[in-house]
N, C-alpha and C positions, 0 to 999 in steps of 0.2 A: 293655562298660562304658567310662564316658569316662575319662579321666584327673583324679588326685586332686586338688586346687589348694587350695593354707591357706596362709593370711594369719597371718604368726609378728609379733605385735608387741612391742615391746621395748624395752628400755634403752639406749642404741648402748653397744657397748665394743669393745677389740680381739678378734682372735679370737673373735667370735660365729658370723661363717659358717664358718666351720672345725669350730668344736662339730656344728653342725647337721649340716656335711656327715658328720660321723662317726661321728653317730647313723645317718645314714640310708645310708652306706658298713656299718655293722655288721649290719644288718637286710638286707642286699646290693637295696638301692633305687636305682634310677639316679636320678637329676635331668635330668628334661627338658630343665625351664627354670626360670630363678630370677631376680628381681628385685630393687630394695634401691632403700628411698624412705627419708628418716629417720623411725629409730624403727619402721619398718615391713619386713619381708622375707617374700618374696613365693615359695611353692615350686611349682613344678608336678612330680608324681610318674606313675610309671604305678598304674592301681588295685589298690586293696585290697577283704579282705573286711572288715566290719565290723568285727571279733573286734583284728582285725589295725590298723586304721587308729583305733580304739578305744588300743591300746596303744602305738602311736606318737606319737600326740597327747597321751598323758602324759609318755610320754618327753624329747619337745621341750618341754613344760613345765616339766619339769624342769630343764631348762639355765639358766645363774645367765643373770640379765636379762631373761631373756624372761617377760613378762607376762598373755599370753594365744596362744590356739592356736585359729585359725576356720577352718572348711570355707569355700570361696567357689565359683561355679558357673564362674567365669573371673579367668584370670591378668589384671592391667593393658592388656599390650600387646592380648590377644585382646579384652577390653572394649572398645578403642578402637577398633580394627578393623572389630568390627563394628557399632560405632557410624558411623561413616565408609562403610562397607557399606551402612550403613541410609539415608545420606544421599545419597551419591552416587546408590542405588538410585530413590530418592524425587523427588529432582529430575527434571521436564522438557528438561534441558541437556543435553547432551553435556558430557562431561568426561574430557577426556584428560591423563593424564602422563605424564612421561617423566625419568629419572635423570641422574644426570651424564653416563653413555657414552650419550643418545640412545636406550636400551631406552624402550620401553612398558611403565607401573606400572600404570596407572589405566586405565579403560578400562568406562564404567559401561552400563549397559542403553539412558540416552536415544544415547547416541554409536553403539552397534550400531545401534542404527533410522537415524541421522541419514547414516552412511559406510556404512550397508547391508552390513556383514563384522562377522561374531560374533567375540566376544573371544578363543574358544580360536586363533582362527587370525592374533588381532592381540597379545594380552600377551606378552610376553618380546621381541618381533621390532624389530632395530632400526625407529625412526622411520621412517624415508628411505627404508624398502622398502615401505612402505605406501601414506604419505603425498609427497605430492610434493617433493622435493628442494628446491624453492626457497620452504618454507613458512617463513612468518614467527618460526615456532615455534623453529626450530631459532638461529634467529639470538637470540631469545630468551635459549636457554641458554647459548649464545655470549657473548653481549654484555648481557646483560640487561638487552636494550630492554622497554618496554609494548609493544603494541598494539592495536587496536579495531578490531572490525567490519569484519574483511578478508574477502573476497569467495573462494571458494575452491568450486575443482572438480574431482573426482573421477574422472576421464575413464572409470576402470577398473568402476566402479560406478555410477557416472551421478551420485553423489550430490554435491549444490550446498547451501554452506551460509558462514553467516557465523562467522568464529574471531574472540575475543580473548584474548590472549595475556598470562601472566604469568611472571617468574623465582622460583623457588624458594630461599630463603636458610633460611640455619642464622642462630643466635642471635651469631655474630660478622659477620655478613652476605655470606659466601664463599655463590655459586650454588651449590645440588647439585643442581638438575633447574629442570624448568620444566613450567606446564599450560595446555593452550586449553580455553575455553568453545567450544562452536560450537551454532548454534543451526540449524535445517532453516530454507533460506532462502523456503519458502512458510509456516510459521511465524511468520516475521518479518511477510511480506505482510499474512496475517491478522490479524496484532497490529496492524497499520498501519490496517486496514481497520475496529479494532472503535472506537480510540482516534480517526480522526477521526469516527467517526457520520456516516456518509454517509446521504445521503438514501436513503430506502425509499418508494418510489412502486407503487404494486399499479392494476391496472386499475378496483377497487373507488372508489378517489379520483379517479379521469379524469370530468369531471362533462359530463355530456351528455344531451339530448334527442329528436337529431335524427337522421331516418334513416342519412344522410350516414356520422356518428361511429358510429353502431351497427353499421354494414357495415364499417368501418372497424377498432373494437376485438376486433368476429367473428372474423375473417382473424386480427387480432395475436391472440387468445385461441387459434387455431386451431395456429398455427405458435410460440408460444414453447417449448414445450417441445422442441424440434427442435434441429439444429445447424446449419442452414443458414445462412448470410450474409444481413442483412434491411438492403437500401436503402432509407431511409423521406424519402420524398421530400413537398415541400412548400413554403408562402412562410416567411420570417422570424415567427418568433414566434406561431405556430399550434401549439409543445408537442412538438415533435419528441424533445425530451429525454425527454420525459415517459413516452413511448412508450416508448421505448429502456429506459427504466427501469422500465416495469411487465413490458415482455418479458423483463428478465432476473430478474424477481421471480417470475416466474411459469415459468420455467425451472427444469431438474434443475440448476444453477449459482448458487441462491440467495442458498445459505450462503457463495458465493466473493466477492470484490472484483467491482464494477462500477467501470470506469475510463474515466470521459469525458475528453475530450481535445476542443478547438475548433483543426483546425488553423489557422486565419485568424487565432490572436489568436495563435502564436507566432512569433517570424519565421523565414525560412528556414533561417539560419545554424546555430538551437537544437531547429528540429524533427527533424532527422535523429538528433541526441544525445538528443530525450526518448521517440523512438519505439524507438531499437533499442538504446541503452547506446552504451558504448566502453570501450576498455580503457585497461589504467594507460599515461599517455604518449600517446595517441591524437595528442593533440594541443595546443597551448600552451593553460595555464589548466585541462589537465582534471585531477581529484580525485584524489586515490591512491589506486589500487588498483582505479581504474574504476569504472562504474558502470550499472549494470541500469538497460535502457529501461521501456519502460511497457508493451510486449508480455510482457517477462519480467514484470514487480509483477502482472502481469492471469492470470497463467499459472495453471488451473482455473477461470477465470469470463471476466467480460468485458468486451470495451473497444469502444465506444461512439467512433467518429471523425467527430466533426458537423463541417459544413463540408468533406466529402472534396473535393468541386470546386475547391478551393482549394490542397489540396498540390501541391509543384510536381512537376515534368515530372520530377528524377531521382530521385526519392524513390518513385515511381510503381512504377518498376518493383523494387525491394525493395518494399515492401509485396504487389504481386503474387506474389513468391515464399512471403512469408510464407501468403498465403493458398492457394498452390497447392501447398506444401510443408511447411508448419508450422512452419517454424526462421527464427531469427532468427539478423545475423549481426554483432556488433557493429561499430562505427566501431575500423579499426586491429587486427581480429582475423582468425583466419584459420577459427575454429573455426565450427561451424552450434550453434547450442543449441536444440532442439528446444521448442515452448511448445503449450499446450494452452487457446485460447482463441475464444469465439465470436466473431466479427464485426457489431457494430450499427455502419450508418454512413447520416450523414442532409445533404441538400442541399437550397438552395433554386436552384442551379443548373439550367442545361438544359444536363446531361451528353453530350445525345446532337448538339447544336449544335457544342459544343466540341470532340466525337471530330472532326466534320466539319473544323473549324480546325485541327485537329491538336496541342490544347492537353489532351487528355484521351486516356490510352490505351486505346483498345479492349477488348482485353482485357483489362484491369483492371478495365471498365466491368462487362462479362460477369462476372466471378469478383466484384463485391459485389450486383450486381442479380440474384441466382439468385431472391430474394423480397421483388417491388417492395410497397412500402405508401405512398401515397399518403393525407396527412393535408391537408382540405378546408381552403379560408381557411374566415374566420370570415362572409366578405359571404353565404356558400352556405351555410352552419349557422346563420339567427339566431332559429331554434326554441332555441337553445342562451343565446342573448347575455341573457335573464330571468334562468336557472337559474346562470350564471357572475356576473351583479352581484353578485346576491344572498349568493355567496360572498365575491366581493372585497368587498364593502361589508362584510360581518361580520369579515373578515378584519384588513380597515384599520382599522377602530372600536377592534375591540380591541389592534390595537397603536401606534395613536393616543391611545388611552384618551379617547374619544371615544363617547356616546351616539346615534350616528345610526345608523338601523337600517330606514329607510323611506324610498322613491325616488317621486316626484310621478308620475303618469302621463303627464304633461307629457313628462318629464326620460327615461322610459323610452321614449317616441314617440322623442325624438331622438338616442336608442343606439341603436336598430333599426333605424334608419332609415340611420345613416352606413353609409361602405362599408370603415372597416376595413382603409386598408390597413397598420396595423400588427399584424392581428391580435388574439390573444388579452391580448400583450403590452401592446398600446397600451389597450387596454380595461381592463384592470387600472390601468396609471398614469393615465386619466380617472379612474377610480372612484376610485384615492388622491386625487388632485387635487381631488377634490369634496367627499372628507369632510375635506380640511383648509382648506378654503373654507369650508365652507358653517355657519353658527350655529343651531344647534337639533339638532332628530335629524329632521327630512327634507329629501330632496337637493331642491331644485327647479330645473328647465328653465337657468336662468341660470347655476348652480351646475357645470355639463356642458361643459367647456374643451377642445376639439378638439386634436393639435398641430399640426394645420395654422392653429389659431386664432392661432397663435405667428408662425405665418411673414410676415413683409414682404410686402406686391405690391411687383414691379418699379416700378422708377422709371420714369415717363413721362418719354423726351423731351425735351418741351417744359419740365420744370419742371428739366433739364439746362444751360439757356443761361447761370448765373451758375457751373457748375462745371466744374473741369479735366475733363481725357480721364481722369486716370488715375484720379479720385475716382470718376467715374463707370463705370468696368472693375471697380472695387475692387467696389463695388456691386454689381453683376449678378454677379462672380463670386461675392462670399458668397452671393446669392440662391440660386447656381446648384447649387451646394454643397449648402446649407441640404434644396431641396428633392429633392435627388436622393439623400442619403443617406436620406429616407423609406423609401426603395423598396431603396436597397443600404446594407449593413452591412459591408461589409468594404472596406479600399483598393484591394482587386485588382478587384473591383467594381467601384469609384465609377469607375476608373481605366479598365477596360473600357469602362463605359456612357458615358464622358465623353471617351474618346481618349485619355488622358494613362497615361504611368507610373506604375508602383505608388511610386517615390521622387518624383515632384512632385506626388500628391495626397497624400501626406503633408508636403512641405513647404506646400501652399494651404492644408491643412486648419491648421496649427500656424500658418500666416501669419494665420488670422482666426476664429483661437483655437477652433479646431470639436473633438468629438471623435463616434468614430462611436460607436453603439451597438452591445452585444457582444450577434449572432445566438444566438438557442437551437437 
């Protein structure tokens, strides 16, 4: 039977609990536990039988002041209790507490899952034999600092998750404990992942007609569901991203984060910190408490390294380990942190050129081309270039808000006809270009804007006789600029095909106002 619990309500006067007690001292009743709200007194007993709990409840009726006598199914404290029980229980968080001497109070269902140790063998136990000595927590009850979103690892357990910290005060505002939130740090990933709405690309929307593409999506349909490393190789702007993104849609890694990364559009200085993290202090300017790279945020799905040709020479070799090892190791740490992630990486370099130069390592080469895919230009597909207008023009119309929905045959002669070296890319910004030209709803022949249509012919020569030297160097070099970033997109590029360094074709480019276009 449980124990008896009545709620004595009343009159307040002096000596009222002393009556009570003396009723239930004469009946030889221990008291539990007793409570006292005003006007209100709170008895917890051991049980009775009816007959009996019957005659005692008249008895305490009886006592001058007292106005009523209720059975209740819980004392106050145990109501709140497990009211707090039921919450702690409910929440997704982890939620830890801890008293003034540093014990563990708190200790809910999401926090066993998240520190991976069951409560009976973490309640009662100082903090600091648990949890790491130098956790933020403790300085909490200490000093009763906040904190937020500190980065925390478990070495003993493996488990990695994010704490934020608060102090505990009574109603005079003296600390008597302190509690962390902590949350599973692939949890967080996820919640990253749902809040930005990343693109979802499936092979169902890759639009294609031609052999080429259909041998091509084969292979990728054939191999997505696999782990292997896929080098998806290609020119600028023929959809490599695309690929990458229907392969890990179509992968057991679906439901995880896809994280593209362009290494060319980061500079050196910043890619080493956004691939592997670093810890707190790394280095001047970095963030407190450090920071997860982009191998860890990717860790159960995948990450996507367009432009691998372009990382440089010492970063080559960590990336190598990460794939031949699976651990990353941050900037200024000493530790490995194991990551579980597939590898998509795509160029429009010739890799096997640059091993030769000694600009690209070998084996690094080997451990991402375990399965090459090779995506065609567009000049070898243009069974395909009808069935892609057709989309871009529906495409632009409607977010043009724009009526045009029909291409002259004229206008469709001279798309199939060019050679594309922009790709798929460039085919799309023609077809925007044409439906914000063109006045009706069809495109005609005239309507059809090249960007080579853009470009200057060099200056003749002869029509050079009334100008300086320098006017005229100025000239050829925009020209020179203008048409060799057609063909490369990135400064290490331009900077190769052109002789020059990667820091003076970004000063020529800034001198005559150019900017490149960001490769897919």
């Amino acid at each position: 039977m449980d124990n008896l619990c009545l709620k004595i309500s009343n009159i307040d006067r002096v000596g009222l609990v002393l009556d009570i007690s003396q009723v239930l001292a004469a009946r030889q009743i221990n008291i539990i536990s007793m409570e006292l709200e005003i006007n209100t007194i709170y008895v917890e007993i051991e049980p009775l039988h009816d007959s009996s709990k019957q005659y005692l409840i008249h008895e305490l009726c009886a006592i001058a002041m007292v106005t009523a006598v209720t059975e209740i199914n819980l004392m106050p404290h145990q109501e709140r209790a497990e009211q707090l029980n039921a919450v702690l229980t409910s929440v997704s968080d982890g939620i830890i507490g801890i008293d003034l001497e540093g014990r563990i109070t708190q200790y809910n269902p999401a926090a066993e899952k998240i520190v991976r140790l069951p409560a009976i063998d973490v309640l009662g136990q100082p903090f600091d034999t648990i949890f790491p000595a130098n956790s933020p927590l403790l300085e909490t009850l200490q000093h009763g600092t906040r904190y937020n979103n500190r980065e925390i690892v478990l070495e003993k357990t493996k488990s990695h998750y994010l704490s934020s910290g608060r102090p505990i005060v009574d109603k005079n505002g003296r600390i008597i404990g302190a509690v962390a939130i902590i949350k599973d740090i692939s949890a967080v990933r996820e919640l990253v992942y749902t809040v930005t709405g990343q693109l979802q690309i499936t092979f169902d929307e890759i639009l294609f007609t031609s052999r080429s593409m259909q041998r091509v999506v084969t292979l990728a349909k054939s191999i997505a569901r696999g782990e292997s490393t896929v080098l998806i190789r290609g020119e600028t702007g023929t959809g490599k991203e695309l690929i990458a993104r229907a392969l890990h849609a179509a992968s057991p890694r679906n439901n995880k984060i896809f994280v593209p990364l362009n290494c060319a559009a980061i500079p050196d200085a910043l890619l080493e910190s956004e691939l592997f993290g670093y810890e707190d202090g790394a280095f001047t300017g970095a963030a407190k408490g450090g920071k997860h790279g982009l191998f860890e945020f990717a860790n159960g799905g995948t990450i996507f390294l367009d432009e691998i040709g372009e990382i440089p020479s010492h970063l080559q070799a960590k990336l190598l380990r990460v794939l031949q090892e699976g651990k990353v190791r941050r900037i200024g740490s000493t530790r490995e942190i194991p990551v579980d992630v597939r590898v998509l990486a795509a160029t429009n370099r010739n890799l096997e050129s640059m091993i030769t130069k000694g600009s690209f390592r070998e084996d690094l080469y080997y451990r991402l081309n375990v399965i090459p895919l090779f995506i065609p230009p567009l000049r070898e597909r243009k069974d395909d270039i009808p069935l892609l207008i057709q989309f871009f023009l529906k495409r632009c119309a409607t977010r043009l808000h724009k009526e045009t929905d029909t291409i002259s045959q004229a206008a469709l002669v001279k798309l199939t006809g060019y050679h594309w070296p922009g790709n798929i890319r460039e085919l799309e910004n023609v077809i925007e270009r044409a439906v914000n030209i063109v006045i009706g709803n069809i495109i005609q022949v005239e309507h059809i804007i090249f960007d080579q249509d853009y470009t200057p012919s060099m200056p003749a020569v002869t029509q050079a006789c009334d100008r300086t030297l320098d006017e005229i160097i100025n000239e050829v070099e925009h020209d020179v600029l203008v048409k060799a970033m057609v063909k490369h997109t990135t400064s290490r590029q331009l900077g190769a095909a052109l002789g020059l360094s990667h820091t003076a074709i970004l000063k020529k480019l800034h001198k005559h106002g150019l900017t490149l276009k960001r490769s897919s």
